[in-house]
C-alpha positions as CSV (number, residue, x, y, z in Angstrom):
1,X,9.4,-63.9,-38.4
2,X,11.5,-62.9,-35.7
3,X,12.6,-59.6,-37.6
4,X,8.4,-58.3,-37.9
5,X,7.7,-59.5,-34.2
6,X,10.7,-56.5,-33.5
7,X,9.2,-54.2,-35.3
8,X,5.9,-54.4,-34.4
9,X,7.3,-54.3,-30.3
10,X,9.0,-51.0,-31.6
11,X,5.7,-49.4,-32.9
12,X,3.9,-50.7,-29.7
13,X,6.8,-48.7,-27.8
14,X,5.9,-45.7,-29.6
15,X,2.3,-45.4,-29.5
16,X,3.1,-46.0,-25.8
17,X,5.5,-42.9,-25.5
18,X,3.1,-41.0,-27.1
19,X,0.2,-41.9,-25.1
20,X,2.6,-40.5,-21.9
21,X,2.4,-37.2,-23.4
22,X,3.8,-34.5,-20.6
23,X,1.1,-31.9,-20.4
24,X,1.0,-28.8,-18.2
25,X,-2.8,-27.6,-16.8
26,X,-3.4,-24.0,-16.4
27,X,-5.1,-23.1,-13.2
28,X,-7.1,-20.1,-14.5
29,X,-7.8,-17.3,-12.3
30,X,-8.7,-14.0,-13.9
31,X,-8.4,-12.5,-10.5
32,X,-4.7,-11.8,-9.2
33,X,-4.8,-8.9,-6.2
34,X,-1.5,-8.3,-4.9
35,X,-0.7,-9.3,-1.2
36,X,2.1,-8.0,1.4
37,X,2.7,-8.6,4.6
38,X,2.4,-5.3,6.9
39,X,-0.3,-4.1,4.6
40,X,-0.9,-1.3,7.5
41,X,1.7,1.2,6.3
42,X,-0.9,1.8,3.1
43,X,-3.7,2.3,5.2
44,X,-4.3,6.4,4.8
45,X,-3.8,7.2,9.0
46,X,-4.6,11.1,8.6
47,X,-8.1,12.5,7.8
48,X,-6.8,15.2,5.4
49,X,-5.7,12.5,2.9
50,X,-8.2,10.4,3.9
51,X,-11.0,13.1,3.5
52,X,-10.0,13.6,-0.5
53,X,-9.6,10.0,-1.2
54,X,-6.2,9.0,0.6
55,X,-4.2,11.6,-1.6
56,X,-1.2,12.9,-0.2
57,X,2.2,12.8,-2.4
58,X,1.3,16.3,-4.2
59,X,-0.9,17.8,-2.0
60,X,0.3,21.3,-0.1
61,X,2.5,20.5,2.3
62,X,1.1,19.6,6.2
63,X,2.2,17.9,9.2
64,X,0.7,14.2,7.5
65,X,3.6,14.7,4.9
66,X,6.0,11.7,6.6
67,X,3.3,9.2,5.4
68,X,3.1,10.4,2.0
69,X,5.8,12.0,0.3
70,X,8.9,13.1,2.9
71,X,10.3,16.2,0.7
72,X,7.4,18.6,1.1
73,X,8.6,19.1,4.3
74,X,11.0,21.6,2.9
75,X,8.2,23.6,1.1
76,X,6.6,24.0,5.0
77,X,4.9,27.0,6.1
78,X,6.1,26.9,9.7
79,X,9.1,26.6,11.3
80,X,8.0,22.9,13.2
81,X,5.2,20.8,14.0
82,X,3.2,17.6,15.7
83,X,0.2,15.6,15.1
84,X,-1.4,12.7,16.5
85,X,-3.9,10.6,14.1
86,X,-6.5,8.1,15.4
87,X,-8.2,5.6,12.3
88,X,-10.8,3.3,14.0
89,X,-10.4,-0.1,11.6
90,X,-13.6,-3.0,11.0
91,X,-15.3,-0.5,13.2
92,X,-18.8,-2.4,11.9
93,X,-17.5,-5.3,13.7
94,X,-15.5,-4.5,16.4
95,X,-14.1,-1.8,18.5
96,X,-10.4,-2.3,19.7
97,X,-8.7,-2.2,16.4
98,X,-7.5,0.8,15.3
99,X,-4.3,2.6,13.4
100,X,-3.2,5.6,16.1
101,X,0.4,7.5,14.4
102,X,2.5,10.8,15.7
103,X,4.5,12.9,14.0
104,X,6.7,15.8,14.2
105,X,8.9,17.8,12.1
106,X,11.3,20.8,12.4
107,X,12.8,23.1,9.4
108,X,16.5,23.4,9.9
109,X,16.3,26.6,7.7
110,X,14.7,28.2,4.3
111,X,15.8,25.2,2.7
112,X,15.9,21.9,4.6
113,X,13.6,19.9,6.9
114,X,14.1,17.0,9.9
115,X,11.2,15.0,10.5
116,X,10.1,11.7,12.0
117,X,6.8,9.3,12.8
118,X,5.8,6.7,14.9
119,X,2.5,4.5,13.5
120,X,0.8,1.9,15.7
121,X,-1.4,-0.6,14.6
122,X,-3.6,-2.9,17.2
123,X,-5.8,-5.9,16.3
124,X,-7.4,-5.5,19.5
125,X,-7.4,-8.4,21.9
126,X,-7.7,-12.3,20.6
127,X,-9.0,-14.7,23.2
128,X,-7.6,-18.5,22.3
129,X,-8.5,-21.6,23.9
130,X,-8.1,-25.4,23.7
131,X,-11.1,-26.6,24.7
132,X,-14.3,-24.3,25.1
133,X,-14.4,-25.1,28.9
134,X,-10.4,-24.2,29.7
135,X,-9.8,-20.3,30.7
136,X,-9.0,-18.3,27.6
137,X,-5.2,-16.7,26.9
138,X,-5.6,-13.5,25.9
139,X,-3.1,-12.0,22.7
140,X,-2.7,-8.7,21.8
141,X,-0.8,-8.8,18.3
142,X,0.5,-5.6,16.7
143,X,2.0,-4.0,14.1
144,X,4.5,-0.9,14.2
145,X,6.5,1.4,12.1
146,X,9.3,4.2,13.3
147,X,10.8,6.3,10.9
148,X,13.3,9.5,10.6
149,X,13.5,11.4,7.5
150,X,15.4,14.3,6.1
151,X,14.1,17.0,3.2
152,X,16.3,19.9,1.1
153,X,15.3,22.1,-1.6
154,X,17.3,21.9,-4.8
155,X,15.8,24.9,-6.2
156,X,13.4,27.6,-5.1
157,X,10.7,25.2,-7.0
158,X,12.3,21.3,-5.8
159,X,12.6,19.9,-3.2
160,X,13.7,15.9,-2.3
161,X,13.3,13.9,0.9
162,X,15.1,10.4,1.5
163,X,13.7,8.2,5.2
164,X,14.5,5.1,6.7
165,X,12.2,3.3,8.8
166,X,12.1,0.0,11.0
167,X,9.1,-2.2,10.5
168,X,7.7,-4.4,13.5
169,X,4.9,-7.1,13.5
170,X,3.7,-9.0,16.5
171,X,1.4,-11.1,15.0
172,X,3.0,-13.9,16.9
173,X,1.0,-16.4,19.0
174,X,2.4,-17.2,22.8
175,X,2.9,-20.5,22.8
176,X,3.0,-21.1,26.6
177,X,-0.2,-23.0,27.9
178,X,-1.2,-24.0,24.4
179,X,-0.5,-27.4,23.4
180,X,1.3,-28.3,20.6
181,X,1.9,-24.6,19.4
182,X,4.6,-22.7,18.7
183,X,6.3,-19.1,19.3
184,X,6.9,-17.6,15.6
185,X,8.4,-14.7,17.7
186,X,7.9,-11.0,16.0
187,X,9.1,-10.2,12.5
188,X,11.2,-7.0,11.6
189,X,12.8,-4.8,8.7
190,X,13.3,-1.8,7.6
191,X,12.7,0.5,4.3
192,X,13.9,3.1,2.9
193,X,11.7,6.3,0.7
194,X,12.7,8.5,-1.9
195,X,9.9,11.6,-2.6
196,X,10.4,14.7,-4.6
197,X,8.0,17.8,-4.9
198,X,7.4,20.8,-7.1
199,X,5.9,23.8,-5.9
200,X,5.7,26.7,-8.8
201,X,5.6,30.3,-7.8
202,X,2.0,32.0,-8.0
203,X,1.2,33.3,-11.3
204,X,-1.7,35.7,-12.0
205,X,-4.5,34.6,-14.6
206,X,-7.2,36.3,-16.2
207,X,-9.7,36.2,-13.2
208,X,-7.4,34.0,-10.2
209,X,-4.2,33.5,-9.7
210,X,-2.5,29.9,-9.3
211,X,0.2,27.7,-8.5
212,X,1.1,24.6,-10.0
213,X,2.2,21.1,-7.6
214,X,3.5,17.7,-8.4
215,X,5.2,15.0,-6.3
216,X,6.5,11.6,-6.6
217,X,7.4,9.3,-3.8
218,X,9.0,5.7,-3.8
219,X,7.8,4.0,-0.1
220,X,9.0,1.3,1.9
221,X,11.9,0.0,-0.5
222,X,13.2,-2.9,1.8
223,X,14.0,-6.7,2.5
224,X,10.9,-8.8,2.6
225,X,10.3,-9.7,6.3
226,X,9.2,-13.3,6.9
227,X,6.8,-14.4,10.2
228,X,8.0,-17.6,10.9
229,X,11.8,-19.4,10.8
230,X,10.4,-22.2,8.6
231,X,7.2,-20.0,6.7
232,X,7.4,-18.2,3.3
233,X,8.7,-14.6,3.1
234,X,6.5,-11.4,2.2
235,X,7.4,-8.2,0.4
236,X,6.6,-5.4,1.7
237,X,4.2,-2.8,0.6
238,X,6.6,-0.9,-1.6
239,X,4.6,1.7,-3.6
240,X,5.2,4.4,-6.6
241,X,2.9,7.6,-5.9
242,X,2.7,9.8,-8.5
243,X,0.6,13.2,-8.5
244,X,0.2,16.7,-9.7
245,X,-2.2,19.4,-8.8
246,X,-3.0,23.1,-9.3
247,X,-4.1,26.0,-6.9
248,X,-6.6,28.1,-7.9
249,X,-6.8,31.4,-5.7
250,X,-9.6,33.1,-6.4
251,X,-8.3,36.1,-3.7
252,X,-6.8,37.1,-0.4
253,X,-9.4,34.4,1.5
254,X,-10.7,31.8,-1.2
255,X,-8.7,29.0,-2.9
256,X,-9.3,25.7,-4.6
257,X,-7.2,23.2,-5.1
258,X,-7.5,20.1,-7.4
259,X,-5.0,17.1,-7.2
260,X,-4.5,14.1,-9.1
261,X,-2.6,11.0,-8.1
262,X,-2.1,7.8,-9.2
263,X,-0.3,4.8,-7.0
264,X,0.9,1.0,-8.2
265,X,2.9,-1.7,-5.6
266,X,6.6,-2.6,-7.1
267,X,5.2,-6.2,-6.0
268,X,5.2,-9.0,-8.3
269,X,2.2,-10.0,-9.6
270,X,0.7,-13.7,-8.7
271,X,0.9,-16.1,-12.3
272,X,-1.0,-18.3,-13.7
273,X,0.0,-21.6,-12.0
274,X,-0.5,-25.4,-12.9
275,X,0.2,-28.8,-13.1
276,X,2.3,-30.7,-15.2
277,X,1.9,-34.3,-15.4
278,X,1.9,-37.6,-17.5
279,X,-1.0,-38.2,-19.2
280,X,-0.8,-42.0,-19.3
281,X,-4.7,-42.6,-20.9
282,X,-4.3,-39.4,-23.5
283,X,-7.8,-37.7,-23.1
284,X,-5.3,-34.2,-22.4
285,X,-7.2,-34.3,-18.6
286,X,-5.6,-34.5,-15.9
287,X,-7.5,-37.5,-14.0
288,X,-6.9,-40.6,-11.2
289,X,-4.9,-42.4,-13.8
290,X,-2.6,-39.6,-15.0
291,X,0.9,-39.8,-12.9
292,X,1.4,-36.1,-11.4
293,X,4.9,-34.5,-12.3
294,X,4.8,-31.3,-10.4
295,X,2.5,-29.1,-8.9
296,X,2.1,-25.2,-9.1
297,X,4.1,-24.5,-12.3
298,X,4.1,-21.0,-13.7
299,X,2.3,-21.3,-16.7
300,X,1.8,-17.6,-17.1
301,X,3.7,-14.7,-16.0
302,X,7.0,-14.4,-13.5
303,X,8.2,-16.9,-10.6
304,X,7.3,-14.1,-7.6
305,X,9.6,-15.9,-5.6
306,X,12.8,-13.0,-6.3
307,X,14.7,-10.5,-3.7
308,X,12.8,-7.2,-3.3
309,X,14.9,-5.0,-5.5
310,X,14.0,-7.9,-8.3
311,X,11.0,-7.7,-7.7
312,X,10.4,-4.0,-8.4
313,X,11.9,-4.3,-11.6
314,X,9.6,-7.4,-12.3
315,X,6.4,-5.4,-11.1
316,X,6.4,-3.7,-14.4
317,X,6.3,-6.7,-16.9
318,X,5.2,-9.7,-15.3
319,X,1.4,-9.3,-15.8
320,X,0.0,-12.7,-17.2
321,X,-2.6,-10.4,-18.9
322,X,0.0,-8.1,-20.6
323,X,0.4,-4.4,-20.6
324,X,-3.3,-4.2,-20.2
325,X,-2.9,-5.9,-16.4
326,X,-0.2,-3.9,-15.8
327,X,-2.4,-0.8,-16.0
328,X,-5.4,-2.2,-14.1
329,X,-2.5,-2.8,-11.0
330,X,-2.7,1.5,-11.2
331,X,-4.8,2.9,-8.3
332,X,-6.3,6.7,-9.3
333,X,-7.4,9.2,-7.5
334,X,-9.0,13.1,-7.7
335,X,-9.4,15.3,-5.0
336,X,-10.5,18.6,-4.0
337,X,-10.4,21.1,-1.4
338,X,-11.9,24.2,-0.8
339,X,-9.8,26.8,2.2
340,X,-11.5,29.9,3.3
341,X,-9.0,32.2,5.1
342,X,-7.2,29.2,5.7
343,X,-9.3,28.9,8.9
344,X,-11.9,26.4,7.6
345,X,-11.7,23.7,4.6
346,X,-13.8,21.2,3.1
347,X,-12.7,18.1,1.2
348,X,-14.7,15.8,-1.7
349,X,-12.5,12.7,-3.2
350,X,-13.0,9.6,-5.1
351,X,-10.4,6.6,-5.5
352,X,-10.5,3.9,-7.9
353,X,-9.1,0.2,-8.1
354,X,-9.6,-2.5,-10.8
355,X,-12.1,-5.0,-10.0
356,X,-9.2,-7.8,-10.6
357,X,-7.0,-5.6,-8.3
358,X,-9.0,-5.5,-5.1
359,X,-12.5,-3.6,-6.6
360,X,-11.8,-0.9,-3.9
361,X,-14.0,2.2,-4.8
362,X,-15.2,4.9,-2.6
363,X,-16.0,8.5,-1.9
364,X,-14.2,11.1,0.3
365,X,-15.5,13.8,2.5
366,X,-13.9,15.4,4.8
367,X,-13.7,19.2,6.7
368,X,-11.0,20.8,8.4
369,X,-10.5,23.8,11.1
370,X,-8.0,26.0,12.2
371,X,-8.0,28.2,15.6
372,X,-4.3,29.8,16.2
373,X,-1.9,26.8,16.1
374,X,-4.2,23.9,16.2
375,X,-5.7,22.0,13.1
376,X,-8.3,19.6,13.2
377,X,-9.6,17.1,10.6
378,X,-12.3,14.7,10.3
379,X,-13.1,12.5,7.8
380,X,-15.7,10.2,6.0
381,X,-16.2,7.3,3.6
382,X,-18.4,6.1,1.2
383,X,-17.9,2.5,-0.4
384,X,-18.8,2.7,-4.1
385,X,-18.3,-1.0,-4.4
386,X,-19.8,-4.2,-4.1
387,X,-17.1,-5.3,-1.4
388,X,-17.2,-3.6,1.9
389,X,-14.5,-1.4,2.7
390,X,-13.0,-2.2,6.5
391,X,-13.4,1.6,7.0
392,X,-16.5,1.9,5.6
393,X,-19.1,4.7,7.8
394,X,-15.6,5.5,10.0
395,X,-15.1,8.6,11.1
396,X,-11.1,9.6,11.0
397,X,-9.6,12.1,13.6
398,X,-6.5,13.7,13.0
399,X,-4.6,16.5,15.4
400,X,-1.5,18.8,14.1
401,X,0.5,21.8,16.1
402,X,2.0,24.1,13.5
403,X,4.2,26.2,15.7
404,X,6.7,29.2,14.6
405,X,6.9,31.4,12.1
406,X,5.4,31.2,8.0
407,X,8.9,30.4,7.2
408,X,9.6,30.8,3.9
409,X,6.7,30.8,1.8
């Protein structure tokens, strides 16, 4: 008797294991858009990019090339130049933010270039208070980037570029006054970018003559940077830029050129996450009388959490949705621009993003003029999408000097 009461407690034991069944939950999400900390280094701050859809890595070369693709600098016109940009940001909502930048470069000779920016952005005044009767503490946070870059041509036809750049952000809230808050103090650090640019020599065609371009530039390749002692870390926006492009010069005053580009963050993408637990009454749903294991398990896709030069790698495979994700994380862009005596230009554009990705979609315009050594740009967009763009109905100003000769081209 003794030997069946044992084996029916063994069979209980059983059926009670399996009842405890370990189970892992996915938390679906079909949309996964890819987040960095000092997201203002992507934001297009000159209105020639901006004015044919923020295109810029394999365009002819200007005095905006720092923020796009550092070697065209080489293929300059003249011998050294300045700019100042001004991008008014949420405009719709408020007035003090805004993206203001400088720039200046100098060619060394026919074949090399020095060049360096300075990009500013402000989020305006923020008034915080305790108590809605107490006098408000104004902040100012802000956002910064300095960089120095240097350009040589390999070839008549190639050039490459390599910068380095220190990255502030004050986004940091004064503790003093404020009860019970703390001083995260300002985070820093600092990136490097790799560009390269093709320029062919004009070649004559049946009715125009033309010259080929393409570029590619590697941006803001650095350590994450991480806001508070204590908080999670952030990678940077680091970004591949790819492009080509062709000049068509109908004669001595009239030209047209057409560009291409495409653009994808080395960032990790976000998995699927879930929760793994005991499921103690079996019914495979996770309820009040399941026992919890752990909590946000990748289910799909990569752990994010790697070092920054992992995490390029890992941008290229770690999709839950497979090589099809993987391509919707592509940004694309077309852009056109029509010169007249190099004295006046107009600009059309139109950039795409995934609706999983972000859903940004807009169209260009923009127009250009040139008296002596001064350039001026403006520029203007048009959301396409169902979400509203922060620079949506903005006007964009942008100021270069191009001073010195036509150097080598």
């Amino acid at each position: 008797m003794k030997k069946y009461i044992a084996t029916i407690g063994v069979l209980v034991s059983c059926v009670t294991v399996s009842a405890q069944t370990t189970i892992i939950t996915p938390n679906k999400n079909d949309t996964r858009v890819i987040t960095t900390g000092t997201a203002f280094m992507s934001i297009a701050a000159d209105a020639r990019a901006a004015g044919m859809a923020d295109q810029g890595v394999a365009t002819s070369p200007d005095a905006f090339s720092q923020q796009w693709n550092v070697a065209k600098y080489a293929f300059g016109k003249s011998e050294q130049g300045f700019s100042f940009t001004y991008t008014p940001y949420l405009r719709e909502l408020v007035n003090d933010i805004f993206l203001g930048g400088l720039t200046y470069y100098n060619k060394l000779d026919d074949r090399s270039a020095v060049s360096a920016s300075f990009r500013y952005f402000s989020l305006g005044e923020i008034e915080f208070r305790e108590n809605a009767t107490d006098v408000g503490i104004i902040q100012k946070p802000n956002e910064l980037a300095v960089d120095v870059a240097y350009s040589l041509k390999l070839n008549d036809q190639f050039s490459m570029g390599v910068g380095l750049k220190y990255i502030r952000s004050d986004l940091k809230l004064d503790a003093s006054g404020i009860t019970g808050a703390t001083d995260s103090g300002p985070a820093s650090s600092f990136a490097v970018d790799i560009g390269g640019y093709y320029e062919s020599k004009e070649k004559a065609y049946s009715s125009f003559n033309g010259k080929w371009r393409g570029g590619f530039s590697l941006q803001n390749i650095g350590p994450k940077i991480k806001y508070e002692e204590d908080g999670a870390e952030s990678f940077l926006p680091t970004t591949l830029r790819l492009g080509g492009g062709f000049d068509f010069i109908l004669d001595g005053a009239n030209k047209i050129g057409v560009t291409v580009e495409a653009a994808k963050l080395l960032v990790p993408t976000p998995p699927i996450y879930g929760t793994e637990f005991i499921d103690n009454n079996g019914d495979g749903v996770l309820d009040a009388n399941d026992t919890v294991v752990e909590t946000n398990v990748v289910v799909e896709g990569k752990d994010p959490n790697v070092n920054f030069t992992s995490g390029m790698f890992q941008s290229f495979g770690d999709a839950p949705g497979g090589f099809s994700e993987e391509l919707n994380e592509f940004t694309y862009s077309v852009g056109a621009e029509y010169t007249y005596q190099d004295a006046f230009a107009f600009r059309l554009g139109y950039f795409n993003e995934h609706e999983t990705k972000g859903a940004r979609k807009f169209f260009a315009l923009g127009v250009g003029f040139k008296y002596s050594v001064v350039n001026i740009d403006v520029s203007y967009l048009l959301s396409a999408s169902k979400i509203p763009s922060p620079l949506e109905n903005t006007l964009r100003f942008s100021l270069s000097f191009n001073l010195g000769g036509n150097g080598d081209n």
